[in-house]
C-alpha positions as protocol buffer text, in pm:
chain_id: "A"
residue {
  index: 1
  type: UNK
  ca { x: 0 y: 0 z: 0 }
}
residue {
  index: 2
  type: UNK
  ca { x: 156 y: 316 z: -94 }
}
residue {
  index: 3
  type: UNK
  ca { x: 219 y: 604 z: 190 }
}
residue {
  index: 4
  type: UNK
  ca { x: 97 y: 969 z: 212 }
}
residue {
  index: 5
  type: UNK
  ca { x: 432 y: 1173 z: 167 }
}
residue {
  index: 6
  type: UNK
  ca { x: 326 y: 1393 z: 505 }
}
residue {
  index: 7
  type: UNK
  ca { x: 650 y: 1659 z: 415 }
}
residue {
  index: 8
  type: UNK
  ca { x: 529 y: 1755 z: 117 }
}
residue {
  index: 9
  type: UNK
  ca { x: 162 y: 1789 z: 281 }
}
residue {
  index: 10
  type: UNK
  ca { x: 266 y: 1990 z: 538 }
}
residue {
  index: 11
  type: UNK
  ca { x: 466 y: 2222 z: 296 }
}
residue {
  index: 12
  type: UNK
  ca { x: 184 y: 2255 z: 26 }
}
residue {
  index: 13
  type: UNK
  ca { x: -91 y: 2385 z: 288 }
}
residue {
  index: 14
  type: UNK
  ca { x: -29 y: 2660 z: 499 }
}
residue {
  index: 15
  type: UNK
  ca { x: -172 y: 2668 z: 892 }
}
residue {
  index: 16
  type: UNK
  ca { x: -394 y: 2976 z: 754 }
}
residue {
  index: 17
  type: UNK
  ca { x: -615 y: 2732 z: 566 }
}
residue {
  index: 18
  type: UNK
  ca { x: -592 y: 2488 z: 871 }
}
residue {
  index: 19
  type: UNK
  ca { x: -733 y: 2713 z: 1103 }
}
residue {
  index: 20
  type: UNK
  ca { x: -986 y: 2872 z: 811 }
}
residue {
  index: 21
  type: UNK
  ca { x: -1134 y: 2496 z: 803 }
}
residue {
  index: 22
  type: UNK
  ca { x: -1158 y: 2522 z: 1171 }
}
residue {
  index: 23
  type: UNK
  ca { x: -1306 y: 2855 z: 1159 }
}
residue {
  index: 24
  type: UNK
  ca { x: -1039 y: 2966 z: 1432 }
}
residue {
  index: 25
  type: UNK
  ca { x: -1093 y: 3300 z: 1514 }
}
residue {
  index: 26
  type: UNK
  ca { x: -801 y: 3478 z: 1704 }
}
residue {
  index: 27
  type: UNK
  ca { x: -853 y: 3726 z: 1967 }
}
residue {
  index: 28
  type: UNK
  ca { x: -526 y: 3909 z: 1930 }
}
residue {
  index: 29
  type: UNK
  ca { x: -223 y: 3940 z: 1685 }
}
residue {
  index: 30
  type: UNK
  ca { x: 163 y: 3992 z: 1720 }
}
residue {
  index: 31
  type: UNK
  ca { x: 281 y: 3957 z: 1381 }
}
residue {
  index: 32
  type: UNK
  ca { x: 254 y: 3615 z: 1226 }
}
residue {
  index: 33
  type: UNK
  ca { x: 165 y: 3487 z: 1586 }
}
residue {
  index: 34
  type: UNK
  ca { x: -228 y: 3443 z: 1676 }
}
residue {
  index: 35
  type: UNK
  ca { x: -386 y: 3383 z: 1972 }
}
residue {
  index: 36
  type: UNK
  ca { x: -746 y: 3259 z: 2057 }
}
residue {
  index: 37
  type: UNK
  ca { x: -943 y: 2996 z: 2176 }
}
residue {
  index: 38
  type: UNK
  ca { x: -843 y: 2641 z: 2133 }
}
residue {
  index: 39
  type: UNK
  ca { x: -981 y: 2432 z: 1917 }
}
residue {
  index: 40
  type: UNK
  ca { x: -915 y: 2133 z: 2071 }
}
residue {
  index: 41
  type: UNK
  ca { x: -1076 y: 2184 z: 2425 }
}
residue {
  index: 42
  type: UNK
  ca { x: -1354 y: 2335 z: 2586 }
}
residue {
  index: 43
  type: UNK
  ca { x: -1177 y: 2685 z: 2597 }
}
residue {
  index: 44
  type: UNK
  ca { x: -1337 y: 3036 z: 2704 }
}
residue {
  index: 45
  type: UNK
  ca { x: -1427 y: 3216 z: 2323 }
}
residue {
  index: 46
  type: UNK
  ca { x: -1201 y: 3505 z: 2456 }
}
residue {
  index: 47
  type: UNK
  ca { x: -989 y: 3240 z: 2575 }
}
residue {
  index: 48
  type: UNK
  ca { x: -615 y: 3317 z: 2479 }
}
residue {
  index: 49
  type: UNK
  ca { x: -472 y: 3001 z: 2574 }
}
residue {
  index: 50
  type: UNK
  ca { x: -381 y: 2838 z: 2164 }
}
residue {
  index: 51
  type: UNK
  ca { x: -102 y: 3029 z: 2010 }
}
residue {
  index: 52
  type: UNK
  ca { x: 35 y: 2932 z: 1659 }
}
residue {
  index: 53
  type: UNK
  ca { x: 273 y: 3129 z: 1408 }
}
residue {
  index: 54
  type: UNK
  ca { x: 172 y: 3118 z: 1107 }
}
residue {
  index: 55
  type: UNK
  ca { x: 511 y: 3126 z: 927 }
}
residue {
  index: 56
  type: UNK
  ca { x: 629 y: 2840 z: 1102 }
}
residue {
  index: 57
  type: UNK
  ca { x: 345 y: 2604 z: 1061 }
}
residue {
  index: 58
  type: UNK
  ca { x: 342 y: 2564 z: 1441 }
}
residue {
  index: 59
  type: UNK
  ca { x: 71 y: 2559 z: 1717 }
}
residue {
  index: 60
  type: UNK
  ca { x: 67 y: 2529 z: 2074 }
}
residue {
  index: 61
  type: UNK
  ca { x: -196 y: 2521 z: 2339 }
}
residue {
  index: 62
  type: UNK
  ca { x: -102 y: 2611 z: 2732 }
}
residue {
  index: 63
  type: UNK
  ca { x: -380 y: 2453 z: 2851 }
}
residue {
  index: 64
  type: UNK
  ca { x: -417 y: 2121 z: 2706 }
}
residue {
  index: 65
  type: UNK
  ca { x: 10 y: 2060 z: 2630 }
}
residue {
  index: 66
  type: UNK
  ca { x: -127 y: 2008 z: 2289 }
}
residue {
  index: 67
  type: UNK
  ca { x: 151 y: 2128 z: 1992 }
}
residue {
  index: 68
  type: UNK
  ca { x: 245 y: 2059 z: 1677 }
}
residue {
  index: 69
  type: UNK
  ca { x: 229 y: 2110 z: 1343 }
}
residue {
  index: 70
  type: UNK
  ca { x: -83 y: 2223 z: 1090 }
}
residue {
  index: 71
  type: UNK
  ca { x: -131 y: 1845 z: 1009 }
}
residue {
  index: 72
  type: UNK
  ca { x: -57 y: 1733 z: 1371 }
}
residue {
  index: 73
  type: UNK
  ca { x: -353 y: 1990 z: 1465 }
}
residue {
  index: 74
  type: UNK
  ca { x: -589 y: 1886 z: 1186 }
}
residue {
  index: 75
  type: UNK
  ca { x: -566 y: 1530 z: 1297 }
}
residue {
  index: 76
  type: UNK
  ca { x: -629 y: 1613 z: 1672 }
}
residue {
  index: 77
  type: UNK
  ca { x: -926 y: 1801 z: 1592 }
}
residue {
  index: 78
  type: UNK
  ca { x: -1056 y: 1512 z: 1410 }
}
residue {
  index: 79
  type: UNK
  ca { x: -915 y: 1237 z: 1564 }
}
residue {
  index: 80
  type: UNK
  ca { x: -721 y: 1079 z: 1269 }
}
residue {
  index: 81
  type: UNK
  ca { x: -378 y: 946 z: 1202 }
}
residue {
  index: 82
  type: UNK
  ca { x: -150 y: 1146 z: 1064 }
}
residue {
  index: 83
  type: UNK
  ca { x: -188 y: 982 z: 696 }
}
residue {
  index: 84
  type: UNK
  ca { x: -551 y: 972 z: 730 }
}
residue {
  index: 85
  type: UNK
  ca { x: -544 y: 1367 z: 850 }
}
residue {
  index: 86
  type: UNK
  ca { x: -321 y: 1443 z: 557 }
}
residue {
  index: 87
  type: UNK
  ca { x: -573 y: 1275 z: 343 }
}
residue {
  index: 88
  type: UNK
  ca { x: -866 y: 1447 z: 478 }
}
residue {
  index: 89
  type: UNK
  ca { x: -702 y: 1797 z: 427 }
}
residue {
  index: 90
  type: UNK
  ca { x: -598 y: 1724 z: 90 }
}
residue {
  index: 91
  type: UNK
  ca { x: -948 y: 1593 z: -6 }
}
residue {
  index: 92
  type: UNK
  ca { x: -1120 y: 1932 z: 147 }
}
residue {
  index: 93
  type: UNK
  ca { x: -864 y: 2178 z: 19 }
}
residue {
  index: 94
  type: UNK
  ca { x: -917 y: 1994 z: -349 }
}
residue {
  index: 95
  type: UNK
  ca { x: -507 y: 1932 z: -400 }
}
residue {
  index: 96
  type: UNK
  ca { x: -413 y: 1577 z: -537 }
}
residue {
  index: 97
  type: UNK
  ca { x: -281 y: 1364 z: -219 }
}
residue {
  index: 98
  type: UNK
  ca { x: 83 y: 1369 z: -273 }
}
residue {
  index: 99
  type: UNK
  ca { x: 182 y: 960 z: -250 }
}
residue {
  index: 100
  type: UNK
  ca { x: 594 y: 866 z: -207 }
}
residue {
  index: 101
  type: UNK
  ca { x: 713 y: 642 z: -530 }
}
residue {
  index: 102
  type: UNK
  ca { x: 793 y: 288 z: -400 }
}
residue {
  index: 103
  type: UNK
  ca { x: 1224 y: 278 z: -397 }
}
């Protein structure tokens, strides 16, 4: 069975489009840094607790430990594997799902 090539996911879709699918919406900005409520737990909607920089494809939430990566947050939202997350996001976003060549 051939594998998801998860690099090349997570440097084809930003963590802009990540959080758009979420419909994150921060409460502050610094920059490329965001802060807001956290998608992944029951967090106050003024809540600042999730930070992620958008440059560096990076989340982190203070609350819950959780951190990562846009794919590593898509497939904690959903509760999916990485491959199947990486999937998933390249099925919604419309992009071909980039497979590695058998070496």
């Amino acid at each position: 069975m051939p594998l998801i090539d998860l690099k090349a996911v997570r440097s084809q879709i930003p963590m802009q489009q990540v959080l758009d699918l979420l419909q994150f919406a921060p409460v502050s900005r610094a920059g490329l840094r965001l802060r807001g409520p956290c998608p992944l737990h029951d967090s106050k909607p003024h809540g600042r607790s999730f930070s992620v920089h958008l440059s560096r494809h990076r989340y982190r939430c203070f609350v819950c430990h959780s951190a990562g990566t846009q794919l590593d947050l898509w497939a904690a939202v959903h509760g999916l594997s990485l491959p199947a997350a990486a999937a998933d996001l390249c099925r919604r976003l419309g992009r071909p799902i980039p497979w590695l060549s058998a070496s």
